[in-house]
Backbone bond lengths (Angstrom), bond angles and torsions (degrees), N, CA, C in turn:
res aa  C-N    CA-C-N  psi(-1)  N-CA   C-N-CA  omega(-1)  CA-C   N-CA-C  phi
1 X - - - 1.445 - - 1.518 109.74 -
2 X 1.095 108.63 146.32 1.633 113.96 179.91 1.484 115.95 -110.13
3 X 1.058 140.80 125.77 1.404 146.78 -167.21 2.060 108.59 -86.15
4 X 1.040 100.53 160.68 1.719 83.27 171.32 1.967 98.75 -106.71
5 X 0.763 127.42 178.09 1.303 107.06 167.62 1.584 111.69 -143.09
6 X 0.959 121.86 151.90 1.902 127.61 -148.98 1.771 95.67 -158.86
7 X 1.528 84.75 118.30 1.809 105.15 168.36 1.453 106.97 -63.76
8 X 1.214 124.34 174.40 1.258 129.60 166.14 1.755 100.52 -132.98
9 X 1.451 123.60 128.55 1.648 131.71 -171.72 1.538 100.76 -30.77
10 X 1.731 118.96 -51.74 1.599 116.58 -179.97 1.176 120.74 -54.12
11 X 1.411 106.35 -30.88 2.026 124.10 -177.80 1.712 92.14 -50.89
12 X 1.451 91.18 -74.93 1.734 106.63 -177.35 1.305 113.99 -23.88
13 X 1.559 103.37 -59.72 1.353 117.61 -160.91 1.432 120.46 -65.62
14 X 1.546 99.12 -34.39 1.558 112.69 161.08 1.664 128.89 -47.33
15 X 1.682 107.80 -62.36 1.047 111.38 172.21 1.563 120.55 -55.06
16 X 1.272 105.17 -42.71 1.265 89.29 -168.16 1.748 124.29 -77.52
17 X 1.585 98.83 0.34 1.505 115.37 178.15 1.558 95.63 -69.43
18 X 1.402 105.67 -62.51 1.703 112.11 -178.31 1.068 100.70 -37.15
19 X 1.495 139.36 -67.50 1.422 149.93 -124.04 1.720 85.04 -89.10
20 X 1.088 147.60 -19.50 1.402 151.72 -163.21 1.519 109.96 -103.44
21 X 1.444 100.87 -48.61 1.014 92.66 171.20 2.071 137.27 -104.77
22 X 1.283 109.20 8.72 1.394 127.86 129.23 1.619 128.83 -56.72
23 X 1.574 100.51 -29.37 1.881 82.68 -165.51 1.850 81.25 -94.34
24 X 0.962 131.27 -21.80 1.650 107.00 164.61 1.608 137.56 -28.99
25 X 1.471 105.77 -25.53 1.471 140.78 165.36 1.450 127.20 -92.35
26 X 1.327 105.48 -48.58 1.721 114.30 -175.62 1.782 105.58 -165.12
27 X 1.564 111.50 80.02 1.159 119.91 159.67 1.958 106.37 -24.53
28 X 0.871 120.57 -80.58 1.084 120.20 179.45 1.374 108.66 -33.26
29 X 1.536 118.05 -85.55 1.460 89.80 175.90 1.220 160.96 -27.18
30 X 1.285 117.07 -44.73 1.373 148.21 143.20 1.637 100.98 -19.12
31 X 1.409 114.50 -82.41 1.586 111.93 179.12 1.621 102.87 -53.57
32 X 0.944 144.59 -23.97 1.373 142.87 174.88 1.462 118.88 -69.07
33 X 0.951 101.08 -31.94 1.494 116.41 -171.49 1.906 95.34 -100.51
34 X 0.861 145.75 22.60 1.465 133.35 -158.19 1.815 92.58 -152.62
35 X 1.399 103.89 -26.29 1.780 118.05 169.75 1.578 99.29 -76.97
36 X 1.868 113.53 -58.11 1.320 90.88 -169.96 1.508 126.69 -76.85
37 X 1.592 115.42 9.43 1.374 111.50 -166.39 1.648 92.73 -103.00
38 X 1.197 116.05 -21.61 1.557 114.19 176.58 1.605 110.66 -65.85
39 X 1.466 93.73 -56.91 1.679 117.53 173.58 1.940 110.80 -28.01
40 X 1.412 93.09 -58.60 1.557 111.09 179.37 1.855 106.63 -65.10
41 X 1.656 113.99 -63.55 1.165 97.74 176.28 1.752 124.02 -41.43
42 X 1.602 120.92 -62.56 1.331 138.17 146.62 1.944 111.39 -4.98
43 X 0.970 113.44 -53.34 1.780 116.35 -179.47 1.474 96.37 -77.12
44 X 1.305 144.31 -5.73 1.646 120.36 -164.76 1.593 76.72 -102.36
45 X 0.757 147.91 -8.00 1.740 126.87 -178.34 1.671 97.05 -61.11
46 X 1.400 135.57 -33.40 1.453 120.97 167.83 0.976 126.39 -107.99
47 X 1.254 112.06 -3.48 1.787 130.95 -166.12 1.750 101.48 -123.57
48 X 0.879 108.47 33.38 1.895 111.85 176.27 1.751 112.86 -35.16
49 X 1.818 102.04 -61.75 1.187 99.53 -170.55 1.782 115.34 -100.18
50 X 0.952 98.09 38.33 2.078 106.97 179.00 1.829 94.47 -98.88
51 X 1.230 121.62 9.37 2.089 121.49 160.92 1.279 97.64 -94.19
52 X 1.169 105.34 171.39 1.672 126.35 -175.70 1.017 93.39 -89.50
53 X 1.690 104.99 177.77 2.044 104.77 163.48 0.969 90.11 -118.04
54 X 1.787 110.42 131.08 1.253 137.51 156.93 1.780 121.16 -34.01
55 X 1.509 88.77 90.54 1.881 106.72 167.05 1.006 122.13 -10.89
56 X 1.382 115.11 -68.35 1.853 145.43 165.01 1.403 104.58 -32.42
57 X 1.337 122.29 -61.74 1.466 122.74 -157.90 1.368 116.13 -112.91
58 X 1.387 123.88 2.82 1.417 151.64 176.34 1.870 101.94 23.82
59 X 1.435 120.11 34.51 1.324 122.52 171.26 1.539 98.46 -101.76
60 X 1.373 109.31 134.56 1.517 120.91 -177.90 1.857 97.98 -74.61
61 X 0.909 125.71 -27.70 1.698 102.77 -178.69 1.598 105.43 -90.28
62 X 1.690 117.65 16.48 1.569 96.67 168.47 1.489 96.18 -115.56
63 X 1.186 120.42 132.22 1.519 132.11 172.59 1.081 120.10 -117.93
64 X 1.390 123.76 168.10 1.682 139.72 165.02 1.319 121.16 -135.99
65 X 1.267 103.43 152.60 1.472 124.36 -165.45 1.582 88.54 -105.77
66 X 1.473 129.29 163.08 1.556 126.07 160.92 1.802 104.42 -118.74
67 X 1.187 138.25 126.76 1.478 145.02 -157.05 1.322 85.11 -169.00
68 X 1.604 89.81 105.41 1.402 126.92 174.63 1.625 104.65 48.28
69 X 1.474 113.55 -138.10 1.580 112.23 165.60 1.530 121.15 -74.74
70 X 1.254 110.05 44.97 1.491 104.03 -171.67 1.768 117.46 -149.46
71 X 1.091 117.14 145.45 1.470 114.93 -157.83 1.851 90.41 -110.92
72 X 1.711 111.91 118.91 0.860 120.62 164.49 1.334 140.61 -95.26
73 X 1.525 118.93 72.08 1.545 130.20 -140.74 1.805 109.04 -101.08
74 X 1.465 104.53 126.51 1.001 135.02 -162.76 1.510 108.99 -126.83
75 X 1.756 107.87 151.14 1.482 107.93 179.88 1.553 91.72 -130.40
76 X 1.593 108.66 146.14 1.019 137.75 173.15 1.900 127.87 -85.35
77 X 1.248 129.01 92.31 1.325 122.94 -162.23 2.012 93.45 -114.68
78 X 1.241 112.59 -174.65 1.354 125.78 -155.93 1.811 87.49 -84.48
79 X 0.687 129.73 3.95 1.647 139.60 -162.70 1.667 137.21 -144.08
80 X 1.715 100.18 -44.25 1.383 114.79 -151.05 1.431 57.20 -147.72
81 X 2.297 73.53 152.93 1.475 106.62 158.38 1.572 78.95 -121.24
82 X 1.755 111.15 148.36 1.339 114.80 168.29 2.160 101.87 -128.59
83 X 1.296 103.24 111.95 1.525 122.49 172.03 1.443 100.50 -44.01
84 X 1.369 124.91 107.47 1.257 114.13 -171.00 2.040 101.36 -107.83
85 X 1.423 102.00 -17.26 1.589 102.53 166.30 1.526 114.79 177.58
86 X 1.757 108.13 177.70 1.493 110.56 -175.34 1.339 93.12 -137.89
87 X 1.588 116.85 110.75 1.649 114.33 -167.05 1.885 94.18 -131.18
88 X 1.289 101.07 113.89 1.742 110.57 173.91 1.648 90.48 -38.32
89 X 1.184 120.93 146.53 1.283 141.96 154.14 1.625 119.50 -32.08
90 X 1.286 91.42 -49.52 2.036 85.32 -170.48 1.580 86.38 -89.65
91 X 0.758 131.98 41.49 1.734 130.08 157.38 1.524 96.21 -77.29
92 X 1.713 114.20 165.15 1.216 102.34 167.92 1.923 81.55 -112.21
93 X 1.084 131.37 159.00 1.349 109.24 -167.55 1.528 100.47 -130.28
94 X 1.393 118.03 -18.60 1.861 108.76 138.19 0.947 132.90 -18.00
95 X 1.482 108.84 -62.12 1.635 122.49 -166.18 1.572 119.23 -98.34
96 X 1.321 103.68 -19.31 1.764 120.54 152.84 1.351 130.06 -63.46
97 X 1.048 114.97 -63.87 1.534 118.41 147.18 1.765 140.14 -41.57
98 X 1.025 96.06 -42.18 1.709 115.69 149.01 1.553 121.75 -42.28
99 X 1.550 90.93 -62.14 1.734 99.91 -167.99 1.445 98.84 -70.87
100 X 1.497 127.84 -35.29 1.467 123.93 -167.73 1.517 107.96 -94.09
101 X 1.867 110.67 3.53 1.604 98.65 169.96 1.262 105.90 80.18
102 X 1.267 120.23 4.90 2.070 116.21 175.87 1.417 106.09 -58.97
């Protein structure tokens, strides 16, 4: 089965925080890092359930990917995968998500 897969505006908003604040260091990287997190979203259209389930939220259709220091967390529906965020690792992402109302 093939999934469709759909950002969510916070997904966006995430990456592109990362992606801003990496290329402060290595522009290049930054675009490197913004290919492989697409790259990764892009593979769950057949590979949905190859993420973990998110610790935090202990529901089996929300998962994560790990890319680099950063948790690439995704939910799983009968159809769609929808990118629900991109949270650096030492985030606590309970209490992040909370504060921003996710």
């Amino acid at each position: 089965m093939a999934w469709t897969i759909n950002w969510t505006q916070s997904a966006w908003n995430d990456l592109e925080a990362a992606a801003d604040y990496i290329s402060k260091d290595s522009p290049r990287y930054a675009a490197s890092f913004v290919r492989e997190v697409r790259d990764a979203a892009r593979s769950l259209n057949t590979l949905a359930f190859r993420g973990r389930v998110v610790p935090e939220l202990d529901d089996t259709n929300i998962r994560e990917l790990f890319l680099k220091s950063y948790r690439l967390i995704y939910q799983v529906t009968a159809q769609k995968i929808y990118i629900l965020g991109l949270i650096h690792g030492a985030r606590d992402l309970w209490m992040l998500w909370k504060k921003e109302g996710r």
